[in-house]
Backbone as a ProteinNet text record, in pm:
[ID]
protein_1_A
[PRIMARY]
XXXXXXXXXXXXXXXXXXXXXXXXXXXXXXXXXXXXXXXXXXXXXXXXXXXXXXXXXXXXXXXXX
[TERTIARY]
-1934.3	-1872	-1797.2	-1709.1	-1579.2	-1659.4	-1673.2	-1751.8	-1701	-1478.3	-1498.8	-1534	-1520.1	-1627.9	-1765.5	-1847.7	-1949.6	-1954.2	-1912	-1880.8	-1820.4	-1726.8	-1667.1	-1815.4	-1834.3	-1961.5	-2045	-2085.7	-2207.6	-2170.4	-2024.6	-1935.7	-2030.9	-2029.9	-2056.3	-2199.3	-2151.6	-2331.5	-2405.4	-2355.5	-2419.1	-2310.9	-2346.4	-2287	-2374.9	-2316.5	-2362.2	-2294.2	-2357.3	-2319.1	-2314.2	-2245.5	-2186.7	-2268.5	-2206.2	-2223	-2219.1	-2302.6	-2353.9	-2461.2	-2529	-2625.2	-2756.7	-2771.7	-2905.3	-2865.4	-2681.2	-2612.7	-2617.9	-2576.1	-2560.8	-2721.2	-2825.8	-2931.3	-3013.8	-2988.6	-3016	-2910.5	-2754.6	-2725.8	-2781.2	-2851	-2889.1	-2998.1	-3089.7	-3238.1	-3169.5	-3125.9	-3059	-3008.6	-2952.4	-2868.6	-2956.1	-3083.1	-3176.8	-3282.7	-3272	-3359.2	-3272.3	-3184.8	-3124.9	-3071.1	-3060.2	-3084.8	-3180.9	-3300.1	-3439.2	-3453.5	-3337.7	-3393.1	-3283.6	-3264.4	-3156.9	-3031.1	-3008.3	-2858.2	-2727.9	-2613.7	-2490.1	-2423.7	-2315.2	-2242.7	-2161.3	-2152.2	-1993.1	-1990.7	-1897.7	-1806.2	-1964.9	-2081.3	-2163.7	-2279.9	-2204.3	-2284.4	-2187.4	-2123.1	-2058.1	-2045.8	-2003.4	-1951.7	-1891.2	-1768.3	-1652.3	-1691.5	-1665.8	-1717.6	-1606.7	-1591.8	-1531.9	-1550.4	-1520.7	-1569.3	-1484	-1440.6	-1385.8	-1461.3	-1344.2	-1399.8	-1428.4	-1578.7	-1614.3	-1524	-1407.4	-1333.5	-1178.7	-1206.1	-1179.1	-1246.9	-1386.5	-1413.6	-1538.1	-1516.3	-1575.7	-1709.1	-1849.9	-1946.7	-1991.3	-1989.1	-1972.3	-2159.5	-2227	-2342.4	-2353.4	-2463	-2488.3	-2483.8	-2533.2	-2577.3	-2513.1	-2351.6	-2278.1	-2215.7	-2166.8	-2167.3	-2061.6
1743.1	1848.6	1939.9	2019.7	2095.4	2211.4	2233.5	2373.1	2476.5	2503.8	2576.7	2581.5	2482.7	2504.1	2607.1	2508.8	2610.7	2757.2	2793	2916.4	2963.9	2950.6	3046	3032.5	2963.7	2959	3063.7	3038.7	3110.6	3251.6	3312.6	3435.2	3517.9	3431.8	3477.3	3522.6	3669.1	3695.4	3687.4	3609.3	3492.8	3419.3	3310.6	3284.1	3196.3	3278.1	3197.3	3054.7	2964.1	2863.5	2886.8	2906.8	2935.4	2774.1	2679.4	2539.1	2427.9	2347.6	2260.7	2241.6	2380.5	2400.6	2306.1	2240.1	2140.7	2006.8	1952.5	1909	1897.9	2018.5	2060.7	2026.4	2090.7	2062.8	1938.8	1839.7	1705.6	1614.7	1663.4	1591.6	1629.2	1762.8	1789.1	1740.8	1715.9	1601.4	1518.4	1450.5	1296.5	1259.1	1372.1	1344.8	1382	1449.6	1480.3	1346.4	1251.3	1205.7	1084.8	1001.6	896.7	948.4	1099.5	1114.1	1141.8	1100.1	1066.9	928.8	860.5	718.8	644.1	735.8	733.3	662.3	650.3	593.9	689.8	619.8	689.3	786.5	863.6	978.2	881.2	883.9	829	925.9	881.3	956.4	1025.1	898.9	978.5	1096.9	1108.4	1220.3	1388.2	1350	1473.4	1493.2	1631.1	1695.2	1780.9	1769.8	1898.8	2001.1	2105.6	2220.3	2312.7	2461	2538.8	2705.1	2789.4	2906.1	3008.9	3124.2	3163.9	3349.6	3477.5	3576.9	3615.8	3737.2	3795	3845.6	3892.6	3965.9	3877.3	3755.1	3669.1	3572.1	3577.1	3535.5	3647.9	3587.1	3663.6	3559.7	3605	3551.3	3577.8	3476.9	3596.8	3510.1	3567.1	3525.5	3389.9	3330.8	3188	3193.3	3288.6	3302.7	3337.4	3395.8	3448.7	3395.8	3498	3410.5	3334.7
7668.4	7591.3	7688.1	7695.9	7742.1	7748.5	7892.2	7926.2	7887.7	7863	7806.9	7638	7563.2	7406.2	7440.3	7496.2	7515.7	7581.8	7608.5	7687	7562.8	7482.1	7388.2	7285.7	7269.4	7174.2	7188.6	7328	7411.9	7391.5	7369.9	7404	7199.9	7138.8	6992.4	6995.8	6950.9	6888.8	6816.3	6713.9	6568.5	6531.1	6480	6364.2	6279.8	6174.2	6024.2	5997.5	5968.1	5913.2	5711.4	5681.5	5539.5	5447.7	5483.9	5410.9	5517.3	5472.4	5550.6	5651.9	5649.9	5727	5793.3	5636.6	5617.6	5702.4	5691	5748.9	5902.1	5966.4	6097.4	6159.5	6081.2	6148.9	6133.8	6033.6	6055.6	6166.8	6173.7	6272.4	6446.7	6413.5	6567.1	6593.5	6456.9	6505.4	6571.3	6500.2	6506.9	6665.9	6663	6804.8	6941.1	6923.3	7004.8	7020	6897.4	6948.4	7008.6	6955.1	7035.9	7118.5	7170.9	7329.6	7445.7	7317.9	7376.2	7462.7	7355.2	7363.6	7482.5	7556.1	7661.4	7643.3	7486	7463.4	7539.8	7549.4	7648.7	7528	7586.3	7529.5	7407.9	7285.1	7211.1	7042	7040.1	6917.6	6798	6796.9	6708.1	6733.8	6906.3	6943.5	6901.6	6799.6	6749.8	6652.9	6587.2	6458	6424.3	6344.1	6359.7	6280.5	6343.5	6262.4	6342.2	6226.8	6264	6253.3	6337.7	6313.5	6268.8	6189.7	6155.3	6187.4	6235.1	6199.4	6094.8	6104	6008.2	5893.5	6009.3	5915.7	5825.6	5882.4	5771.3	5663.8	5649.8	5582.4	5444.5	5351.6	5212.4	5158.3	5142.7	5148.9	5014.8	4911.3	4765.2	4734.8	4642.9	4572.5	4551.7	4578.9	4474.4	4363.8	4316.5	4152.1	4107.6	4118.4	4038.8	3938.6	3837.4	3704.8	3695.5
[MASK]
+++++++++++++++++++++++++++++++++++++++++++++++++++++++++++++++++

């Protein structure tokens, strides 16, 4: 991964994952453990995701009518 990605990452003092959450954190089992299993780096050791500022995004209710 591109040290600088992580470093801008690292730069954030939260972020919310909005949708896909349950998503994001089953692909990070996943990818923790077949890098248990000492398989090499490829394409399914990833997932696109994107971050957006607070002050562009609007977080409205689940329940709304």
């Amino acid at each position: 991964m591109s040290a600088a990605i992580v470093d801008a990452f690292g730069r954030l003092p939260r972020l919310y994952i909005a949708d896909g959450h349950h998503r994001a954190a089953s692909a990070g089992q996943r990818a923790r453990r077949l890098a248990n299993g000492g398989g090499g780096a490829n394409e399914s050791d990833r997932f696109l995701a994107v971050a957006f500022p607070d002050t562009q995004v609007q977080i409205l209710a689940y329940n709304r009518p």
